[in-house]
Every structure is written in C-alpha cells, then in structure tokens.
C-alpha positions as CSV (number, residue, x, y, z in Angstrom):
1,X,78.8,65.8,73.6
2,X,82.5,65.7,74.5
3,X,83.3,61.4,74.4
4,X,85.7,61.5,77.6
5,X,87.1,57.7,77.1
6,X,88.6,58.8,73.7
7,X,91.9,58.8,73.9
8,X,94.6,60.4,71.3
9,X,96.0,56.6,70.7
10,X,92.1,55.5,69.9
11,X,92.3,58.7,67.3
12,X,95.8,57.6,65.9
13,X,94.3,54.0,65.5
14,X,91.1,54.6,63.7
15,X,92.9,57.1,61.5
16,X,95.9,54.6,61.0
17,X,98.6,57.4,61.8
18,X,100.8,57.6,64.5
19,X,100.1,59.7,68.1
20,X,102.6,62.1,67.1
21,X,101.3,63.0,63.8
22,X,97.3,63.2,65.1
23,X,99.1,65.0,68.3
24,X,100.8,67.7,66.0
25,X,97.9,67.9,63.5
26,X,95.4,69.0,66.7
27,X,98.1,71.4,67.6
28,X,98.0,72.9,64.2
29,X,101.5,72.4,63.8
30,X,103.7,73.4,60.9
31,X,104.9,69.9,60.2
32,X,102.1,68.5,59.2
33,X,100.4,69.1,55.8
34,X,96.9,70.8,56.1
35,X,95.0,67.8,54.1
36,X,95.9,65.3,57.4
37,X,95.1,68.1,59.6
38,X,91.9,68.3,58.3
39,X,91.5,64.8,58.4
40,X,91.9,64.7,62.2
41,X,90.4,67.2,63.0
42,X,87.0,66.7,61.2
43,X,87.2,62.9,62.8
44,X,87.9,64.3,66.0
45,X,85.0,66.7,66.1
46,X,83.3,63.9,64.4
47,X,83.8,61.3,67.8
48,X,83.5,64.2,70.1
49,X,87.0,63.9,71.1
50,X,88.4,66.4,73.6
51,X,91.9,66.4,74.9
52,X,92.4,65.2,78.7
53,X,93.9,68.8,79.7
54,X,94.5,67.5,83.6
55,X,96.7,64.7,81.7
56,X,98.6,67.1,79.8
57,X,99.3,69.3,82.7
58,X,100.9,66.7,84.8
59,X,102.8,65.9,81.6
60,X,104.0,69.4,81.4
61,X,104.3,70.2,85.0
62,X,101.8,73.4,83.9
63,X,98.4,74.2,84.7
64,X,98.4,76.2,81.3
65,X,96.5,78.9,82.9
66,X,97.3,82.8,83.7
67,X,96.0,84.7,86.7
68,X,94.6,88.3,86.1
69,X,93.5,90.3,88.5
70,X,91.9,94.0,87.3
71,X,90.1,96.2,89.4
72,X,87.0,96.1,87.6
73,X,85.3,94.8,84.3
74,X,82.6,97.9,84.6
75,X,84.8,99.9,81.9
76,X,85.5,100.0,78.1
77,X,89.3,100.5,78.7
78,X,89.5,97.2,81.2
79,X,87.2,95.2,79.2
80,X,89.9,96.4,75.8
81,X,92.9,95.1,78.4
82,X,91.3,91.9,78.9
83,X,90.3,91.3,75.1
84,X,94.2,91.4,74.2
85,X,95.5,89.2,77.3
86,X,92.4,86.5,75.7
87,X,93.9,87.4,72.1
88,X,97.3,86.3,73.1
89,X,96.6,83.4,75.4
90,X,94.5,81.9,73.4
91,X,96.8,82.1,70.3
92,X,99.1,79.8,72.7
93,X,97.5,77.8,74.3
94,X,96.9,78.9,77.8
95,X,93.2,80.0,79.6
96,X,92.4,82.4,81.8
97,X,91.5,82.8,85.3
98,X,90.2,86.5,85.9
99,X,89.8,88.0,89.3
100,X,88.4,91.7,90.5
101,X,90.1,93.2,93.2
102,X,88.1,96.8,93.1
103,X,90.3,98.7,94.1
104,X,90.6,97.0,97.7
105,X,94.6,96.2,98.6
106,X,93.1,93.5,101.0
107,X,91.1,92.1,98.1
108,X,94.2,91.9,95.8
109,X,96.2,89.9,98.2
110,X,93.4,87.4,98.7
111,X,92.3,87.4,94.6
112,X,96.6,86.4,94.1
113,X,96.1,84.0,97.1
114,X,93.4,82.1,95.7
115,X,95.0,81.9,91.9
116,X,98.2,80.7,93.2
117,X,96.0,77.9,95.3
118,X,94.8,77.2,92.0
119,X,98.0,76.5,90.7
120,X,98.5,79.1,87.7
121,X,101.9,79.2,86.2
122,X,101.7,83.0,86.1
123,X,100.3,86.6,87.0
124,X,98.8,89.2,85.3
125,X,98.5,92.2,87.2
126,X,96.8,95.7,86.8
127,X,97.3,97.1,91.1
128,X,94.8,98.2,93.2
129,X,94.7,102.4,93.6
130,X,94.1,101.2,97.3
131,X,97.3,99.7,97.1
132,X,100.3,101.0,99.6
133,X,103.2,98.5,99.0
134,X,104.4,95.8,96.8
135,X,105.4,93.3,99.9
136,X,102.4,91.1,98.5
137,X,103.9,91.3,95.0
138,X,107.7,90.6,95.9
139,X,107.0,87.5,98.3
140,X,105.1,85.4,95.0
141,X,107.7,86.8,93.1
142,X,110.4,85.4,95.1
143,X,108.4,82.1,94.9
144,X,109.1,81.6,91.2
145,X,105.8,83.1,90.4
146,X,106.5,84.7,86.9
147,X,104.7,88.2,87.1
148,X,103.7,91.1,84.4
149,X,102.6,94.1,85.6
150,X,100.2,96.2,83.0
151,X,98.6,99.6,82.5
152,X,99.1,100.2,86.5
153,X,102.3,100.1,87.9
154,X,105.0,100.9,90.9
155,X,108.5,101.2,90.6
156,X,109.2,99.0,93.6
157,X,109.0,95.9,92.0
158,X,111.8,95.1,89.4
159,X,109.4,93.2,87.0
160,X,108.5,93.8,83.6
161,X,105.7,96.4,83.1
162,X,103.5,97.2,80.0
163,X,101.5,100.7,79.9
164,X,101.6,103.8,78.2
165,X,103.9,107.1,78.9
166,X,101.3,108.2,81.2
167,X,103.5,111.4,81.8
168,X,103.6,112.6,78.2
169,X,100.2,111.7,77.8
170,X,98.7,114.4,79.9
171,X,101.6,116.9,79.4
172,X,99.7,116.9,75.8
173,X,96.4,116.4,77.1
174,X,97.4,120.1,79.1
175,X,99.1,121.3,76.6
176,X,96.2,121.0,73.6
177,X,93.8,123.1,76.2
178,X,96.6,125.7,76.3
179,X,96.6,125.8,72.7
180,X,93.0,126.7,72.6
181,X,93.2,129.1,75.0
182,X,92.5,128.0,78.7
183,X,95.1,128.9,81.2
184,X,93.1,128.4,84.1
185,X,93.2,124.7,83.9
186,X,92.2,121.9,87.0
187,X,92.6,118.4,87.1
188,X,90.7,115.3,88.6
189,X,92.9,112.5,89.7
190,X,93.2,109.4,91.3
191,X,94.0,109.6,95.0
192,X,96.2,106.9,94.2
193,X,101.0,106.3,94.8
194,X,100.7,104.2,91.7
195,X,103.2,105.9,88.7
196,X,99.7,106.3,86.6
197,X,98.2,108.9,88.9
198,X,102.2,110.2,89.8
199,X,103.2,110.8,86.5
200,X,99.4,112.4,85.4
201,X,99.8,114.7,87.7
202,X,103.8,115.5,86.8
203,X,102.6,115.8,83.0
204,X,100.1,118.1,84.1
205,X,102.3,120.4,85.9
206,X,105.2,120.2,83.4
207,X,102.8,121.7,81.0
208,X,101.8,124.4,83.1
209,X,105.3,125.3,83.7
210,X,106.3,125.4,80.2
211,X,104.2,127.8,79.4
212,X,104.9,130.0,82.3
213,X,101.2,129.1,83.7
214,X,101.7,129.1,87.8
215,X,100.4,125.8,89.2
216,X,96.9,126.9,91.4
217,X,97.2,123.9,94.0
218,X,93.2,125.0,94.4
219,X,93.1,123.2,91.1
220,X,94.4,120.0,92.2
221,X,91.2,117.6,93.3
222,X,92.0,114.2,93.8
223,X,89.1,111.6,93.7
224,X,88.1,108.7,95.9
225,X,88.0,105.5,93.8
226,X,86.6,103.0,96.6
227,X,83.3,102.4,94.5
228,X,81.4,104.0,92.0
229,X,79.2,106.1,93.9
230,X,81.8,107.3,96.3
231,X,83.8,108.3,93.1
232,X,80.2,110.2,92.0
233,X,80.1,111.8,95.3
234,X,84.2,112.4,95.5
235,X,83.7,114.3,91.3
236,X,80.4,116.1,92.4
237,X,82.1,118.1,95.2
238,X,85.6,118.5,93.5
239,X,83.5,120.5,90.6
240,X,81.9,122.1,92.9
241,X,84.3,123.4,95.0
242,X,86.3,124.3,91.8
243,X,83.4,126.7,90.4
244,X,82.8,128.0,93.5
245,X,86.4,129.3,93.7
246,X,86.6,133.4,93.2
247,X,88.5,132.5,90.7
248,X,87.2,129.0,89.2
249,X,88.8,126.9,86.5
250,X,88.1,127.3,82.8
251,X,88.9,124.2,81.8
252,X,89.4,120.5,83.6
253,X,91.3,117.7,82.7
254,X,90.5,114.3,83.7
255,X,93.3,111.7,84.7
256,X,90.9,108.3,84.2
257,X,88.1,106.0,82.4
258,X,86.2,106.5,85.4
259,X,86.8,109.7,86.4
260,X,86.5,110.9,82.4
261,X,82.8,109.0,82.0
262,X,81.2,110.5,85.2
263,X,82.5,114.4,84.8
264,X,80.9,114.7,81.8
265,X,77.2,114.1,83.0
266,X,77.9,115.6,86.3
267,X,79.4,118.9,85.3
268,X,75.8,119.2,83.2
269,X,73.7,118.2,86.2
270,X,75.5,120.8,88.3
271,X,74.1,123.2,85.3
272,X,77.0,124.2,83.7
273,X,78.1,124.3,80.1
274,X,80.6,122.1,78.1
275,X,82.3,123.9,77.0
276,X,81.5,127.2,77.5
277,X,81.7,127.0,81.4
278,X,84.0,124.5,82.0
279,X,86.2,122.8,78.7
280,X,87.0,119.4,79.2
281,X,89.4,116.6,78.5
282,X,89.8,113.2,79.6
283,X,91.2,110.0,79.3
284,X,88.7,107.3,77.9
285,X,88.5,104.7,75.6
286,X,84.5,104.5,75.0
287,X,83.0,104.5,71.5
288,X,80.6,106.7,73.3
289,X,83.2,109.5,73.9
290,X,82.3,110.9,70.1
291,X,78.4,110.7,70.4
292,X,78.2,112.4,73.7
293,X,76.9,116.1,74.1
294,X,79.0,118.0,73.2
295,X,81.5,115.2,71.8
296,X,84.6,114.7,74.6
297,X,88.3,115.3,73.8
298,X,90.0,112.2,75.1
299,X,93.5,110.7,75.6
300,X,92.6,106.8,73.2
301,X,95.2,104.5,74.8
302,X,96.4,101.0,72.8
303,X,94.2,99.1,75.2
304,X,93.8,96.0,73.3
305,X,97.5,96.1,72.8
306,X,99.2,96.6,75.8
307,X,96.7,93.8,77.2
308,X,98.2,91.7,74.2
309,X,101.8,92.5,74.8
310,X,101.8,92.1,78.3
311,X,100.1,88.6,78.2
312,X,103.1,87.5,75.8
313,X,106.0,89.1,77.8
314,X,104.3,86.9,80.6
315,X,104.0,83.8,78.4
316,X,107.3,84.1,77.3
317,X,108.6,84.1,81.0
318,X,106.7,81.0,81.2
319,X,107.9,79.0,78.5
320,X,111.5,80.2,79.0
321,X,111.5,82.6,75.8
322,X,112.4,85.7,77.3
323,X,116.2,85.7,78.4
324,X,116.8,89.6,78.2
325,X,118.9,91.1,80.3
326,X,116.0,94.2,80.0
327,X,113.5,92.2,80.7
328,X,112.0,94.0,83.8
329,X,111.8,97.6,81.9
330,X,109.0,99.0,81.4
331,X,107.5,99.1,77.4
332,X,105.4,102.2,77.1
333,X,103.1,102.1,74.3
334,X,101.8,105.6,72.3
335,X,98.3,107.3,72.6
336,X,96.3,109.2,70.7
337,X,95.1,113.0,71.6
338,X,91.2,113.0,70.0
339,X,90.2,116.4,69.5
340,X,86.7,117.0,69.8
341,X,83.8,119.9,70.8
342,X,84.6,119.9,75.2
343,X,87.9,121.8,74.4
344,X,87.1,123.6,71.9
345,X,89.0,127.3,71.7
346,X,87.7,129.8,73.8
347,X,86.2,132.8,71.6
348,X,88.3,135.1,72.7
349,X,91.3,133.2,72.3
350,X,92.6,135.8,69.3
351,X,95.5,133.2,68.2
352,X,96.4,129.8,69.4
353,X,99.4,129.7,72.0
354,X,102.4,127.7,70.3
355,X,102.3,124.3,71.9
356,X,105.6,123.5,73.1
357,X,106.6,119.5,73.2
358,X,107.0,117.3,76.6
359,X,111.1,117.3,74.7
360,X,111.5,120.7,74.2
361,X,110.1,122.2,77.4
C-alpha cells in the first residue's frame, strides 16, 4: 500500500542524499548514475512511497494529463491509435483521459467540455463523422488549448494533423483491383465532410479516370455510421441495391474499419461469393483480416504510429518544444496494400492491366 505521508525530503533523509538527487534518480534522469538510482528506487518501493502528483501539478501549473476523444474503442484500428498516444505519454510523463464521442457532433462538444473542466493541458482529437463544423474546435483553441488532430481531420482548422495520405491510399486500393481485372468497381463510404471520406472517394475516382474507366455514380453508396446496427442496416441495402443493378458491380472497395469488417460477413449472408461474385477490398487493420474466408485484401495503416506521433507533436506543444513555423501541416504517414484471396484476378482477366501510379496519372 502506497504510504501517503512519505514525503521526497523523508526519502532524501533516510537515504542521506539530497531532494534533488532522490528527485532526479525517480525521474530516471541521465545525471545520476544507475547504482543510486537503484538505491532509491528499491527503498522507495520498499516504504511504499508514491509521488504527491496534485503537489507537483500546482508546482508546474500542469495537470500532466491529455484529453482524447475517439469515436469508439469497438475496433482494432482505434484501439492501435490509442496504444501509441499511451506509448508516447507514458514515455513522458503525462496520463490519459479518454473519452467516446460515437460519432455524435453534440457528444464531442460535451466529451471536450468536460476534459477541459478537468483541467487537461491538451487535446487529442480523432472528429466525429457526425461532425459539420470546427466552431467547437477553434473557440478552445483560441483559449490556449494546445490541440492535435489525428487519423480524422478538416481543413478548417489550422492545427497540426497526423494521418495517412488517405487519397493515395485508395487510388491504389482501386487501382490493384484494376490490375486484376475488375472495371466495374463500387465503393462503400462514410457519409461523412471529414478529408478521410473526401479524399477516399477522390482516390477512388482518380483511379477510375486514369484508366479511362467512366465513374458509374450507381456505384457510389455511402453508409450511415450513427451506430453499429444502423451501419449493418445502411451496408446490407447498399450491397443490395448494387447487385440488383442490370448492370451490378464486380468488385467493391471499402473506405473503413467498420465498414471493411461488416461487408465481408454480409456480402456472404446475402449469398454471394467472395470473390467470385463480388471481389473485395478494404481498409482494416484486424489480425483477423488474413484468417477470414476467403482471406481480405486490405489497406494496413501505421496505427500505432500515427497515435504515437500525434501524442508527441501534442506534447511538444505542451512543453514548448515545437517552435516550427510548419507546425500546423499535416504529417501523412505510408500504408501498406495487403494482397490477399477477395481480389483475386478474375479468370478471364487474359493479362493484368498496367497499373498506372497516383504521380503519373
């Protein structure tokens, strides 16, 4: 048990050092040799000793805590995010205060009100799809409130953002199912004016256009994202007003974790073959993606890392590290394009059509 009347001058005295050096030796610090260290630490634990935190807030004039409000924690790729913003936090120092908003732009405002009661010294953000304006964003932001936007973004807000190049990412996405053969391509997306579903959907058609494929608007679904089973409901009847088409898709791409994760069971429930009916490729980071039947082709994002990098841009802002003059641009990180049996090459594909690059086009 924690002994809360032990102070860091009672450690300093029964060790015979001085505050500073037991101070610096529980910090890990660089300046003191690891034999001491190991001496104050292995008395502290010894005593129970556990640093007054309020204390060293007041001291500081920071709470030491981050705000992070997600929309959900139900999903591999979210729970990857949150792994790096603990990585990196923890590594200096801060805790974390971690909020849902699912995908409600009145439950955001409130999930930011109620951190910045709680007086966090800044804000990790991932936006609502729900959301329709950054007013919420820009009036804590013009409080002092320093603020990192990550995987989700708008270009409203002239703050530092930390995702992947979400355009490029399904301009290859489209482009590897051209490759094996499928011109009649769909996509799912998020019914969402956040850049990840705007640029998605631009990298989608980009592709198309490159390879002098005409964009069928009949193949454009977006998907309600208000909660899981309106999102079931929302895929069922996109897929089935796709195949019921006179002239249906031959192969879909799928612009999210969610979106990705449900198709796959749903397209087989409606009785229809991946992918002989219906190819398919989407964006997920599930270890599950390679045992599933037949195996999914998915776009693997860096989640662990942009979580990680984002928490560090923000705790740099914090500590008064970051003086770049670029320090609102965005940092896009690089996925991966997993190949795997849902988009495989059609039979009759004779030769694979040259895939042209997103820079080349």
């Amino acid at each position: 048990m924690a002994n809360q009347n032990m102070t860091l001058r009672d450690l300093a005295k029964a060790l015979k050092l001085s505050t500073s050096t037991v101070s610096k030796a529980l910090r890990d610090s660089y300046e003191i040799g690891e034999k001491t260290k190991k001496k104050v630490t292995n008395y502290a634990k010894k005593v129970g000793y556990r640093p007054n935190t309020l204390a060293k807030s007041l001291k500081e004039g920071k709470s030491r805590t981050i705000g992070v409000v997600i929309c959900s924690i139900d999903n591999t790729f979210v729970s990857q995010l949150l792994n790096g913003i603990d990585y990196a936090c923890n590594n200096r120092g801060y805790s974390i205060m971690i909020m849902q908003s699912k995908e409600s732009h009145s439950q955001e405002i409130k999930c930011i009100d109620l951190l910045y009661g709680r007086s966090i010294d800044g804000l990790l953000i991932s936006p609502a799809c729900e959301t329709p304006d950054s007013d919420h964003l820009t009036k804590y932001h013009n409080l002092g409130l320093p603020i990192v936007l990550f995987d989700r973004y708008s270009d409203e807000l002239d703050l530092p953002k930390v995702s992947i190049n979400n355009l490029e990412a399904s301009y290859d996405a489209t482009c590897h199912l051209i490759g094996n053969g499928y011109t009649k391509i769909a996509i799912l997306h998020s019914n969402t004016r956040l850049n990840i579903n705007i640029q998605r959907l631009q990298g989608y058609k980009n592709a198309l256009e490159a390879h002098h494929i005409p964009i069928n608007e009949a193949y454009v679904k977006p998907c309600d994202f208000h909660d899981t089973e309106i999102l079931k409901q929302s895929i069922e009847t996109a897929v089935k007003e796709l195949m019921a088409l006179s002239d249906p898709p031959t192969a879909l791409l799928a612009t999210s974790d969610q979106i990705s994760t449900q198709s796959i069971s749903i397209i087989k429930n409606l009785g229809y073959r991946i992918p002989q009916d219906l190819a398919l490729v989407g964006f997920t980071n599930t270890t599950l993606a390679a045992s599933l039947a037949p195996p999914l082709s998915t776009v693997y994002q860096p989640a662990k890392e942009i979580g990680e990098i984002a928490a560090n841009k923000l705790l740099d802002l914090i500590d008064g590290v970051d003086r770049d003059d670029k320090s609102s641009a965005t940092i896009y990180l690089t996925t991966n394009l997993i190949e795997r049996a849902s988009s495989k090459p059609l039979p009759s594909a004779s030769e694979r059509i040259t895939f042209k690059s997103q820079n080349n086009a």
